[in-house]
C-alpha positions as CSV (number, residue, x, y, z in Angstrom):
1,X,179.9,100.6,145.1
2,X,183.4,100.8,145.8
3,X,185.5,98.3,148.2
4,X,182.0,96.1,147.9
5,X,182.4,92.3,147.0
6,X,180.0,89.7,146.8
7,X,181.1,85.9,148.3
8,X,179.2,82.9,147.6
9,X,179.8,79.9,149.1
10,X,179.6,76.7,147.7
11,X,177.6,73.4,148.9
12,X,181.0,72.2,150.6
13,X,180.9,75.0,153.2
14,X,178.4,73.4,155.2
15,X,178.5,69.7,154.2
16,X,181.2,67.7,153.6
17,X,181.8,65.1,151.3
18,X,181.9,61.7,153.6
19,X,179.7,63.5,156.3
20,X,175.7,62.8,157.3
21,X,174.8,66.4,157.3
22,X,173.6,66.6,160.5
23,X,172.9,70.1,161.9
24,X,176.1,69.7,164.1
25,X,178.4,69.0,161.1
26,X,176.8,72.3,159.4
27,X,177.6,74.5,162.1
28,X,180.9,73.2,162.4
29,X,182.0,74.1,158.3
30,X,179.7,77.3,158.5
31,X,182.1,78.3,161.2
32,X,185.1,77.0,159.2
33,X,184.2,79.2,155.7
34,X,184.2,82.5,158.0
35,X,188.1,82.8,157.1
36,X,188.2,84.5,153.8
37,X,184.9,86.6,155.0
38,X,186.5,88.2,158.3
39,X,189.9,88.9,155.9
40,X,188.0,91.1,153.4
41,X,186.0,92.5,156.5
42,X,189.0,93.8,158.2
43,X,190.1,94.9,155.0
44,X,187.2,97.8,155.5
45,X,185.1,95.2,152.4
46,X,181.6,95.8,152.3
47,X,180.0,92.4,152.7
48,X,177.1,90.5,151.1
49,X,177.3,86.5,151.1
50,X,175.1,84.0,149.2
51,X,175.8,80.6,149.3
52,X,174.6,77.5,148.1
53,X,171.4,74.7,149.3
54,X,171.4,71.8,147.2
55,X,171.3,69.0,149.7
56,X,169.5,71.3,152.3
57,X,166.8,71.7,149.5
58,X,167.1,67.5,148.8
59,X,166.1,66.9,152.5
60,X,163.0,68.8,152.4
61,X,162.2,66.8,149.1
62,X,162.6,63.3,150.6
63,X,160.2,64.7,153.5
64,X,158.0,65.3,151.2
65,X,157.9,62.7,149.8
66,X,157.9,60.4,153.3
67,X,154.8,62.7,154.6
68,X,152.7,61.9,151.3
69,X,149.6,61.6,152.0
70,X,149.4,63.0,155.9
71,X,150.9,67.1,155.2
72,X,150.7,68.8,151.8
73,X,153.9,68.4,150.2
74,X,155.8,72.3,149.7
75,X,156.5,73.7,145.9
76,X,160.4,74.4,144.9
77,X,159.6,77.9,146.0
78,X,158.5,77.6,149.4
79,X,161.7,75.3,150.0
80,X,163.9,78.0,149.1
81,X,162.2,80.1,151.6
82,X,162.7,77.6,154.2
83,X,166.4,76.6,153.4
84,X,167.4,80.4,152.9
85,X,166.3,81.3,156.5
86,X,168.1,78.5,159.0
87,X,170.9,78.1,156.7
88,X,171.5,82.4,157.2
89,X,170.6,81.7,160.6
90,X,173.5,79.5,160.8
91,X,175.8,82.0,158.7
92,X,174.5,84.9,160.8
93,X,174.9,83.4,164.4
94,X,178.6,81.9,163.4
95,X,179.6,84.7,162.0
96,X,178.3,87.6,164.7
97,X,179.9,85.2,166.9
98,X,183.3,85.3,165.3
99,X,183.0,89.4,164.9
100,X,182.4,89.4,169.0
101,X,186.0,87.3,169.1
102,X,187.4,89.6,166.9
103,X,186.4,92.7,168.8
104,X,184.4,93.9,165.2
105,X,181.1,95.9,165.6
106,X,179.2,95.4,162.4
107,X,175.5,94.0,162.2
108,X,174.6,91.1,160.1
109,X,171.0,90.2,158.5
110,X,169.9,87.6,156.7
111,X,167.4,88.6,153.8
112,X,165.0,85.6,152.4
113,X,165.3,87.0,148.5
114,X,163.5,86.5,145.4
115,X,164.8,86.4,142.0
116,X,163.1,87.7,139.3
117,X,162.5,85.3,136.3
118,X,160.9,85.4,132.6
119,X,157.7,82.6,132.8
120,X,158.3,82.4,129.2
121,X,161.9,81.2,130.1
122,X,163.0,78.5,127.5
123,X,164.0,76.5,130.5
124,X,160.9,75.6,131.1
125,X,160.4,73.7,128.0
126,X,163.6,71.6,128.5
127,X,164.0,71.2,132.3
128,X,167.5,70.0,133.1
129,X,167.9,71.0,136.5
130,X,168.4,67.3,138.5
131,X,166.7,68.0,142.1
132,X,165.7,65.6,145.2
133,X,166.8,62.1,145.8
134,X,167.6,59.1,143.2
135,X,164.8,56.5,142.0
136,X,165.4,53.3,140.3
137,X,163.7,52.2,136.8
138,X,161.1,50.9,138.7
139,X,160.0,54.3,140.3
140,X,159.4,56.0,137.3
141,X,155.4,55.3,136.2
142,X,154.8,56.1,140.1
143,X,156.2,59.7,139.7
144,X,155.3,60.2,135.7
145,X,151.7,60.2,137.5
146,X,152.8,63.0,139.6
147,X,153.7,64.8,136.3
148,X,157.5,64.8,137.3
149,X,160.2,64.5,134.6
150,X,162.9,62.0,135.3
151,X,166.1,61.9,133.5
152,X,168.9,59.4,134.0
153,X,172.0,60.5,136.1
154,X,175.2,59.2,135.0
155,X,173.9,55.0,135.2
156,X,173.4,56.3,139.2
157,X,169.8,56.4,138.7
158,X,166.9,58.6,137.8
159,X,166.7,62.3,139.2
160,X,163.5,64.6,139.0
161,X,164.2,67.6,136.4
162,X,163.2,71.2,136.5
163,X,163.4,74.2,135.3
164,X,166.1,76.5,136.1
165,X,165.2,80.0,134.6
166,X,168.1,82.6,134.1
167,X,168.2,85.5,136.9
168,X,167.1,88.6,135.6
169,X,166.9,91.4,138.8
170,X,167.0,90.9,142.4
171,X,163.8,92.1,143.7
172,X,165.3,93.0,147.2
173,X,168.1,95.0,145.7
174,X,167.6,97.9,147.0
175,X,166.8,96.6,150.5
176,X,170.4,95.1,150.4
177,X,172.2,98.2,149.2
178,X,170.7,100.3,152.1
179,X,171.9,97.8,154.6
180,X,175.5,97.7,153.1
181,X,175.2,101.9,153.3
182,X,174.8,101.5,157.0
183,X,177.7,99.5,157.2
184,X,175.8,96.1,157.4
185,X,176.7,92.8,156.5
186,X,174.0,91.1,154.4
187,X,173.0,87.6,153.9
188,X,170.9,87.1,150.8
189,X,170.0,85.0,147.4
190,X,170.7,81.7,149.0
191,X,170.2,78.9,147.1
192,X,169.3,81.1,144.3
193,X,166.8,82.7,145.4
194,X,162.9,82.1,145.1
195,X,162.0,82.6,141.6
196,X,159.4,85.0,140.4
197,X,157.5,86.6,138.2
198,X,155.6,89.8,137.6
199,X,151.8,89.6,136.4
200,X,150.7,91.9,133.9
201,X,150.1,94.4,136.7
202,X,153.0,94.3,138.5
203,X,152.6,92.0,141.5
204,X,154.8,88.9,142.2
205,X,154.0,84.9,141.8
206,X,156.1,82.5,142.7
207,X,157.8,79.5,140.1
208,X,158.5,76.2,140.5
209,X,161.7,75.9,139.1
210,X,165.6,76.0,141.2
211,X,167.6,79.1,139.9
212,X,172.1,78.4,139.4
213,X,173.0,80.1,142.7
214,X,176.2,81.5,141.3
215,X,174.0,82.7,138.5
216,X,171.8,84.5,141.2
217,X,175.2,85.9,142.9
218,X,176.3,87.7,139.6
219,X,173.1,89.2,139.1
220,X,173.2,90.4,142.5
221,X,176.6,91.7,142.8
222,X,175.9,93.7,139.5
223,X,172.2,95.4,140.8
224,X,174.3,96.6,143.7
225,X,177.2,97.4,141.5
226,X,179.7,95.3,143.1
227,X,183.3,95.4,142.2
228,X,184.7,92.4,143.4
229,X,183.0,88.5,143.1
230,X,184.3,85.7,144.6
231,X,183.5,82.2,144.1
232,X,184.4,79.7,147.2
233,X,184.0,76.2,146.0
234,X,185.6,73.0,145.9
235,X,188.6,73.0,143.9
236,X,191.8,75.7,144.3
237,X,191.8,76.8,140.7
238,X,189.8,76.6,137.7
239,X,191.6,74.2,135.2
240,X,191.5,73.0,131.3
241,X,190.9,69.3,130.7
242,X,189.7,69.1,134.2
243,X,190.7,65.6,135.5
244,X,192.3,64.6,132.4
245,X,196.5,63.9,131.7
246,X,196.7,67.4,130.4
247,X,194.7,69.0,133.2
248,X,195.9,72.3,132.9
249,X,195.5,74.9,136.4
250,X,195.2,78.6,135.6
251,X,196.6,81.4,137.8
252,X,194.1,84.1,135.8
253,X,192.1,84.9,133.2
254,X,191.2,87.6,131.1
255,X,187.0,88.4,130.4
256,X,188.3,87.5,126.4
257,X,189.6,84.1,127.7
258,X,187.2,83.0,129.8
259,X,184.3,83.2,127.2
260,X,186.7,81.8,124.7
261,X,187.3,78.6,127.1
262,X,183.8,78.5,127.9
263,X,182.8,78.3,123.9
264,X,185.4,75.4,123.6
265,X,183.7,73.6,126.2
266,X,186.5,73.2,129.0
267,X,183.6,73.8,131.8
268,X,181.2,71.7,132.7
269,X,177.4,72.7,132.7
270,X,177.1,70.5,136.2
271,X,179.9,72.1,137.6
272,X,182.4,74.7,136.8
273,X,180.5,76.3,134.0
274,X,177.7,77.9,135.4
275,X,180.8,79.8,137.7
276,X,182.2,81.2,134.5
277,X,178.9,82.1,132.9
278,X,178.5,84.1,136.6
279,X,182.1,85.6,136.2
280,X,181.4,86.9,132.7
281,X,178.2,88.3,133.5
282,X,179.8,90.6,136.4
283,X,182.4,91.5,134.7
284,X,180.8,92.2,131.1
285,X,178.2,94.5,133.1
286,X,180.6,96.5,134.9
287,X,182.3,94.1,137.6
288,X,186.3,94.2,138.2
289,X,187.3,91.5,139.5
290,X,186.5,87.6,140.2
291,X,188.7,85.2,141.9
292,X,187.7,81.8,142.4
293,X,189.2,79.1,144.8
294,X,188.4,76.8,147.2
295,X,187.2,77.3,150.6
296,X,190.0,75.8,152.4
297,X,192.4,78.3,150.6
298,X,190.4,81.3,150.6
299,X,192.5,83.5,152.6
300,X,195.2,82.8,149.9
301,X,193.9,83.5,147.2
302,X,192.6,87.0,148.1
303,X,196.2,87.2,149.0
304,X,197.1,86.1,145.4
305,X,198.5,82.9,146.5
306,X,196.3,80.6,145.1
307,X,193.0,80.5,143.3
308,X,192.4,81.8,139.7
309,X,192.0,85.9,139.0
310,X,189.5,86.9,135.9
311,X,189.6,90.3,134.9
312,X,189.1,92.6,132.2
C-alpha cells in the first residue's frame, strides 16, 4: 500500500528514564512522540502506530504479585490486552487532540491485536524473555514453586524468563487495512501483541509468552504491505561497537549490510538487534524503506537529518 508507513514507538515515549511513571508523566511524553507522526500525516502518510509496554506490563506483574492470594493473578496474555487498551487510549486521545489543533479531520482507533504464534516455537524450550520486577537469591525456591524460571540479570538480580515466540501473521490484518482504506489512523500490535495459536480446527488460544514488539511491527507492516517502517527509540542512529572507543554512527544501511552487521554481532539481542532483525524482515519481504532514530529527533530524520536509512 503505497504512501503507507508503520511507526513504533519505543518504551521511552511514554516513560522516561529518571521518572515514576505515573499516569501524568505518560500523558505528558505520549503528547511529546506525536511530532514525527503529525509530519508524515500531513505528508498525506497513511498511519498505523505500535509501540512498546514493557514497564506498563511490569506494573501489572508486581500487582499480581501484591494481590496473591485475595484476586486471581492474570496470564502474560490478558496483560497485553489490558496494557494495549489504556496505553492506545492515551495515544488516541493525545493524538485526536493534536489533529483538532491542527485543523486535520482523520479518525483514529485503537485495535487490541493478537499475534499469531507456532506452540511448537523453539522459544518455549529456552525462555529468555526477562519480564516483571527483580528478586534477590533468596526469592528464588518461593517462585521455582510457582514453576517460574529465573535467570540472573547482569549481577542486578534475578528476573522471571519466558517465552518469546517469533510473529508469524497478524490476525486483525485485514481489520487494519480496511480502516487505513477509509483514511483512518490505526493503533494496533502494542506491546507485541497477544500471542496465539490456532487449534487443529481453526479457532484461537491464547500463549503465555511476551512477543519482540518491533518484531510484531515488521510483521504487521508487511501483512498490510507497508512501504515505509520506522523505528522511534532511544538513541539517534544505529552504531558499530556501540558504547565502545570505536563506536562507529551510521547515516544508512543497505538490506546486504545490515544482515552482514547483524551476523558479526554489532547488535545486541537486548536492545538494538531485535530492531534490525524487524528491518530485514520488511525489507526482505517487500518493504522499502526503514529509518530508525530517536524520538526526540524524529522529525529529522524523516527529513534526512539524522537517524540511520536501511534500504535495498
Amino acid at each position: 500500500m503505497n504512501n503507507t508507513a508503520v511507526i513504533a514507538l519505543g518504551g521511552n515515549a511514554l516513560i522516561r528514564n529518571g521518572e515514576k511513571g505515573n499516569i501524568h508523566e505518560q500523558f505528558a511524553n505520549t503528547r511529546r512522540s506525536l511530532e514525527p507522526i503529525i509530519c508524515l500525516i500531513k505528508k498525506g502518510y497513511k498511519i498505523v502506530i505500535t509501540h512498546g509496554n514493557g514497564p506498563q506490563a511490569g506494573y501489572e506483574l508486581i500487582k499480581n504479585e501484591m494481590a496473591e492470594g485475595k484476586i486471581p493473578p492474570l496470564p502474560l496474555g490478558i496483560i497485553d490486552a489490558s496494557t494495549q487498551g489504556w496505553i492506545g487510549y492515551m495515544i488516541e486521545q493525545s493524538l485526536q487532540n493534536r489533529l483538532l489543533k491542527e485543523k486535520i479531520d482523520k479518525d483514529v482507533v485503537t485495535i487490541v491485536t493478537q499475534v499469531l504464534v507456532d506452540k511448537n516455537d523453539p522459544s518455549i524450550s529456552n525462555p529468555t524473555k526477562p519480564v516483571g520486577p527483580f528478586y534477590s537469591k533468596d526469592d528464588l525456591p518461593a517462585l521455582g514453586k510457582k514453576g517460574w524460571i529465573m535467570r540472573e540479570d547482569a549481577g542486578r538480580g534475578y528476573r522471571r524468563v519466558v517465552a518469546s515466540p517469533m510473529p508469524l501473521e497478524i490476525i486483525e490484518k485485514n481489520t487494519i487495512i480496511n480502516a487505513l482504506m477509509n483514511d483512518t489512523i490505526i493503533i494496533a500490535a502494542g506491546g507485541g501483541g497477544i500471542p496465539v495459536y490456532k487449534e487443529e480446527n481453526g479457532a484461537l488460544e491464547g500463549f503465555d509468552s511476551v512477543i519482540d514488539k518491533d518484531r510484531a511491527s515488521a510483521v504487521l507492516a508487511r501483512n498490510i504491505n507497508a512501504d515505509t517502517f520506522i523505528i522511534l527509540t532511544s538513541v539517534d542512529k544505529v552504531s558499530l561497537n556501540f558504547n565502545k572507543p570505536n563506536q562507529k554512527d551510521l547515516d544508512k544501511m543497505t538490506l546486504e549490510e545490515a544482515q552482514k552487521y547483524l551476523s558479526e554481532g554489532h547488535f545486541s539481542s537486548g536492545s538494538m538487534g531485535p530492531k534490525i532483525e524487524a528491518a530485514i524482515t520488511f525489507l526482505t519481504n517487500g518493504g522499502k524503506t526503514v529509518i530508525i532514530s530517536s524520538i526526540e529527533n524524529g522529525v529529522k530524520a524523516l527529513e534526512g537529518k539524522t537517524g540511520t536509512l536501511i534500504t535495498h
